[in-house]
N, C-alpha and C positions, 0 to 999 in steps of 0.2 A: 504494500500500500504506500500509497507518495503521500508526503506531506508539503507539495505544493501548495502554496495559497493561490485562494478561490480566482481571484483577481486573474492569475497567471494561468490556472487553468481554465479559464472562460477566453481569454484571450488567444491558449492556445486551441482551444475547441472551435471559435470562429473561423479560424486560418486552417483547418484542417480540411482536406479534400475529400470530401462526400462523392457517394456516385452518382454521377451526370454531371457533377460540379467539380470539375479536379483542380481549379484556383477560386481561390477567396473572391467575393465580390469589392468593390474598391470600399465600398461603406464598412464590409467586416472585417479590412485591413487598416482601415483608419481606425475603430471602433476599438481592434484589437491592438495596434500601438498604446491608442491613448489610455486603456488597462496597465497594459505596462508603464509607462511611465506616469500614475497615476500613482501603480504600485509602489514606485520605486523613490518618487517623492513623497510617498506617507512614510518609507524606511528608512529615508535621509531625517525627515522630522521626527519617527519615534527616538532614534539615535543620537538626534541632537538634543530631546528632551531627558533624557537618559542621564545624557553629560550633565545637562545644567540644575535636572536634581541632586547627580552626587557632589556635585560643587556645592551648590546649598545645604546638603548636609552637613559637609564637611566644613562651610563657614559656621553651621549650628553649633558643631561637635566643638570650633573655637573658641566658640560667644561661650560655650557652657564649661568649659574649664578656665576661661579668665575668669568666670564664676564660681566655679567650685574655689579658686587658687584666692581668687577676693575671702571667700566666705572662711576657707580655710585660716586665712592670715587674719582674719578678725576672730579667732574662735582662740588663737593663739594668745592674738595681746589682750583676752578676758580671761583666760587659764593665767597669763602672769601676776593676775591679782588675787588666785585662791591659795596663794600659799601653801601649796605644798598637801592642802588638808586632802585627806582620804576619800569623799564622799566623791572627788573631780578623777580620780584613778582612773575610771572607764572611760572617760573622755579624752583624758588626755593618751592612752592606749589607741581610740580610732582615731584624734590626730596624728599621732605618730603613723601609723600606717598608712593612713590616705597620704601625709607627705611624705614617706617613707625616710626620714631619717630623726634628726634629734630635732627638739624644739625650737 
């Protein structure tokens, strides 16, 4: 089984030589281009959509760790005023690990 898209095989099904008909009529050769390249500028544009969501991701993925790295740095200079007391241990354990090194 082919996994042609439809587009492509309607275009090649025009152009195909039937009996008594062994060339496409000029309307089913135009008919049948403009499929193809109909086709072929929807796969330019899915491809270019493609690009410019994982661009936008990947500016998201930016914006949200100069946020994490903000949020981070402000959770440090309120840990430098609990002195050291006991009840701040578990916090100050997942900031160490989300920065991954000393305070």
């Amino acid at each position: 089984m082919t996994t042609q898209p439809e587009a492509l095989r309607l275009a090649d099904e025009l152009t195909e030589a039937i009996s008594g008909y062994p060339d496409p009529t000029d309307l089913e050769s135009k008919a049948a281009a403009e499929l193809r390249r109909l086709h072929a500028e929807n796969e330019a544009l899915r491809s270019e959509l493609r690009i410019e969501q994982t661009i936008s991701f990947r500016v998201q993925m930016q914006q949200y760790a100069a946020q994490r790295d903000e949020l981070l740095e402000a959770l440090i200079s309120l840990m430098y005023w609990d002195n050291g007391r006991s009840e701040f241990d578990r916090a100050r354990e997942v900031i160490l690990r989300v920065k991954g090194g000393a305070l």
